[in-house]
C-alpha positions in Angstrom: 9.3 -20.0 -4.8 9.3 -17.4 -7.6 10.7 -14.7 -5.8 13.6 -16.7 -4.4 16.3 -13.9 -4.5 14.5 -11.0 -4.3 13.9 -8.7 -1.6 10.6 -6.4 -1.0 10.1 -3.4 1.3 6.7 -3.0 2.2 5.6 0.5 3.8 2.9 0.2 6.6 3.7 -3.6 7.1 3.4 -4.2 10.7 -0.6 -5.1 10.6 -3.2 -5.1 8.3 -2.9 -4.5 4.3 0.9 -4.5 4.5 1.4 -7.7 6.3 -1.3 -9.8 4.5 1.0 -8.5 0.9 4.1 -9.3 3.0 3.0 -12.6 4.1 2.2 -13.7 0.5 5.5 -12.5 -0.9 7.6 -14.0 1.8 5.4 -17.4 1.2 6.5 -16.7 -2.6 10.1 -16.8 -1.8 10.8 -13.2 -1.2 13.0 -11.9 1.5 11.1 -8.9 3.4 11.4 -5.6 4.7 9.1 -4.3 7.4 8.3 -0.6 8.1 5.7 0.5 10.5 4.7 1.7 13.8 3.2 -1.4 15.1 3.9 -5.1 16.6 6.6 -5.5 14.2 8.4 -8.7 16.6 5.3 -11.0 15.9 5.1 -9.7 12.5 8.6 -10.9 11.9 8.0 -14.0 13.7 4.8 -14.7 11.4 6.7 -13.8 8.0 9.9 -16.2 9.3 8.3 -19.1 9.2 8.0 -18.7 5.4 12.1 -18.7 5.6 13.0 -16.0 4.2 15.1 -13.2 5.2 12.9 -10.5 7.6 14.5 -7.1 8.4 12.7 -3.9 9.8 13.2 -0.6 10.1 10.8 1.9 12.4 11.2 5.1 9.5 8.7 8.0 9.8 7.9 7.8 6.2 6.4 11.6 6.5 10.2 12.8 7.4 12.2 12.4 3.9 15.8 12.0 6.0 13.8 8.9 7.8 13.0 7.6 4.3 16.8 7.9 3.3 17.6 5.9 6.3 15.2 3.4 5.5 16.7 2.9 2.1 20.3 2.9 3.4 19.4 0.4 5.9 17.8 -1.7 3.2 21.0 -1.5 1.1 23.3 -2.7 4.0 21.6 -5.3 5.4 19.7 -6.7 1.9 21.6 -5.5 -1.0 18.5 -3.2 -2.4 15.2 -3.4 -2.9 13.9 -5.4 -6.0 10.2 -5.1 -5.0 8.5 -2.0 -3.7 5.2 -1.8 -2.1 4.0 1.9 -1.0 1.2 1.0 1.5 1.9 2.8 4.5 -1.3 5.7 5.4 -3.6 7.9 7.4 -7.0 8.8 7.5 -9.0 11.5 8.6 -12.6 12.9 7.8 -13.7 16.0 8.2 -15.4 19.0 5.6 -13.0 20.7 3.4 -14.4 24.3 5.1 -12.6 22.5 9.4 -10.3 20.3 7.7 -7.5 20.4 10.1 -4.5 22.1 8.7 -2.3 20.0 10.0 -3.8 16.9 9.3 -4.0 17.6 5.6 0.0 18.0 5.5 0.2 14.4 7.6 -2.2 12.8 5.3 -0.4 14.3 2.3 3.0 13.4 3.4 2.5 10.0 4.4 0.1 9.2 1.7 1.5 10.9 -1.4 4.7 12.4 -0.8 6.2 9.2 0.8 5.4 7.4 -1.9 7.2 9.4 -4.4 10.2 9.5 -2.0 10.4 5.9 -2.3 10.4 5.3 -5.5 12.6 7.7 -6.1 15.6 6.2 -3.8 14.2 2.8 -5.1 14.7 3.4 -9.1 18.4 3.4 -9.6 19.0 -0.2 -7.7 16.0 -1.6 -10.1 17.4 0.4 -13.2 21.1 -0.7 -12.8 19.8 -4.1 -12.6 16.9 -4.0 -15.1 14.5 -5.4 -12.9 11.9 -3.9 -10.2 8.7 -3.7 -9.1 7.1 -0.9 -8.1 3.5 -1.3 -6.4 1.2 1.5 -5.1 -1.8 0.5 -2.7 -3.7 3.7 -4.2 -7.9 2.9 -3.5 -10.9 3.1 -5.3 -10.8 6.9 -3.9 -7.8 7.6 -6.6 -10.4 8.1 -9.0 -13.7 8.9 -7.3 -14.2 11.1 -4.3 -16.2 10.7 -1.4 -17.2 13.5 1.2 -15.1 14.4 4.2 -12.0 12.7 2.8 -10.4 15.6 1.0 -7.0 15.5 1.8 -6.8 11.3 1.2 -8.7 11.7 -1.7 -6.6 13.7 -3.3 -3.3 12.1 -1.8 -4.5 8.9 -4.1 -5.5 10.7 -6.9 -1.6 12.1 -6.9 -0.2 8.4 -6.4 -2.5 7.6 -9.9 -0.7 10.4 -11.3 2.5 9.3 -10.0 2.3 5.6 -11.2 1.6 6.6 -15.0 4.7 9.1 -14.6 7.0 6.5 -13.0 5.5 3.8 -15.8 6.0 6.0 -18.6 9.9 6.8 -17.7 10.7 3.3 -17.3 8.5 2.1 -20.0 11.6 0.2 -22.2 12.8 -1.7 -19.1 12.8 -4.6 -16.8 11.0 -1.7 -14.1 7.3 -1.7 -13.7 4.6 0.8 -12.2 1.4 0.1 -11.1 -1.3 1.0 -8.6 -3.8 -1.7 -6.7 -6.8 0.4 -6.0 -8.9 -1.6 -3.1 -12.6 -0.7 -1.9 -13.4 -1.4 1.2 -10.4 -3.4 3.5 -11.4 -4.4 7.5 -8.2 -2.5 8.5 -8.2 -0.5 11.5 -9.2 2.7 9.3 -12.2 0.9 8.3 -13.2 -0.4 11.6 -13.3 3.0 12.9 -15.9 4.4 10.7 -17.6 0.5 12.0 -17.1 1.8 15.2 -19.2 5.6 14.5 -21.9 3.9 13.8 -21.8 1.7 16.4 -21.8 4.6 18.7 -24.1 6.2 16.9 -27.1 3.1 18.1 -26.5 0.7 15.2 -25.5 -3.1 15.9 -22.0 -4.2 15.0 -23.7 -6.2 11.9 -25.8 -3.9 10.6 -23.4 -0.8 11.0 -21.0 -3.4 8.3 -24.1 -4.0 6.6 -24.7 -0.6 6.0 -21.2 0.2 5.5 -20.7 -2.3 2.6 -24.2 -1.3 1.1 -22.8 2.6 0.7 -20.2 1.5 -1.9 -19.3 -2.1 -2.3 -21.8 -4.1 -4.5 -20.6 -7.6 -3.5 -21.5 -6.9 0.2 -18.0 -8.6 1.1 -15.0 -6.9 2.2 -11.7 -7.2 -0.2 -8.8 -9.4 1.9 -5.4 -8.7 2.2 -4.6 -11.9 1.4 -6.5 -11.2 -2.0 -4.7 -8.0 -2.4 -1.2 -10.0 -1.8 -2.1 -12.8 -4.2 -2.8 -9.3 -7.0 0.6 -7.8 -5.7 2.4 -11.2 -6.3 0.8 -11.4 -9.7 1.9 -8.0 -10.3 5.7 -9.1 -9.8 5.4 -12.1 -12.3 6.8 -12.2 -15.7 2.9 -12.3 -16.8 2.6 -8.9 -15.7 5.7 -7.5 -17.5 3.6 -5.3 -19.7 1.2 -4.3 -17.1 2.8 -0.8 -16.7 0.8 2.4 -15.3 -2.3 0.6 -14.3 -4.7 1.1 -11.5 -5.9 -1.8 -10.8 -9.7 -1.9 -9.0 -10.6 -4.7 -6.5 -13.4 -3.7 -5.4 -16.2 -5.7 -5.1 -17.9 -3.5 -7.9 -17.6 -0.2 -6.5 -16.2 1.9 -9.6 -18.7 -0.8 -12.3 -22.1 1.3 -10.5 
């Protein structure tokens, strides 16, 4: 149980990415904090049987005040947070010329601007104590772009940006930085691009086929289990000088 002791707060964590990372940290020992706008009950229930500590809290991670509450929830009720994960975010695709206005803000507030608002209440817990984990869920799209996807494209290139800055200021202590940059996931973002092409006349099998084929050389989807098992590596003493890194797992994507 190597992270006996410690407690994480995963953002996004009710479903998909977030609670295959959760799940492998609880297994590991860790307590947990959920955050999300899903199923969190049976969430709970799943990560409980690990037998750990599971705690939840419904924050709006685009409103900062939510993101305080958050934070002083997780203090009260855990202590602090040793281990954060920034997963939580939102999609949408449309050209940069009908991008909708507000759309771009949510995406940017959710996707970028949470994440520094975490990290910044999470830092002084982790500094006072030496220790911490910091762990962005950036994507492969934090350092190529892809059309239609402005506004998380450049969200994720800002949380690449953010990681080196937050690894560089905490460089000479017990704190580490780091991004995990996925390619393709089957979340419920993904699906619905599946679900287009459906729509559009193609088979449920081809339209993955042709999906995977677009971007993902190993014509497999990354897990979130194997995405927990990096994030769990990521908070072991063998990644202690892994500090500002964006990490790819991506079937090959960024090696074409």
């Amino acid at each position: 149980m190597a992270l006996s002791g410690k407690t994480a707060l995963i953002t996004g964590s009710t479903s998909g990415i977030g609670l295959g990372i959760a799940d492998v940290l609880a297994r590991n020992g860790a307590d947990v904090i959920l955050n999300g706008f899903g199923d969190w009950q049976t969430a709970a229930e799943q990560l409980s049987r690990h037998g750990g500590r599971v705690g939840y809290h419904p924050a709006d991670l685009s409103q900062a005040e939510q993101i305080e509450a958050l934070f002083d929830y997780a203090r009260r009720e855990f202590g602090r947070v040793d281990i954060l994960v920034n997963n939580a975010g939102i999609q949408h695709v449309a050209p940069v010329e009908s991008f909708p206005v507000e759309r771009w803000d949510s995406i940017i507030a959710l996707n970028l601007s949470a994440v520094f608002h975490c990290t910044r209440l999470a830092l002084p817990d982790m500094q006072a104590q030496d220790w911490g984990r910091i762990i962005n869920i950036a994507s492969v799209h934090g350092s190529v772009g892809s059309t239609g996807k402005a506004a998380y494209v450049a969200a994720k290139h800002g949380v690449l940006g953010l990681t080196k800055v937050v690894a560089l200021e905490t460089a000479q202590s017990g704190v580490t930085c780091n991004s995990i940059c996925p390619g393709w996931v089957l979340t419920p973002l993904v699906q619905q691009q599946i679900d287009a092409r459906v729509a559009a006349g193609e088979t449920p099998e081809q339209a993955r086929s042709a999906l995977l084929a677009e971007k993902q050389p190993s014509q497999a989807f990354v897990t979130a289990e194997q995405l927990g098992e990096l994030a769990l590596f990521l908070c072991s003493a063998a990644a202690q000088q892994v500090r500002g890194a964006a990490w790819n797992i991506d079937g090959g994507w960024l090696a074409q």
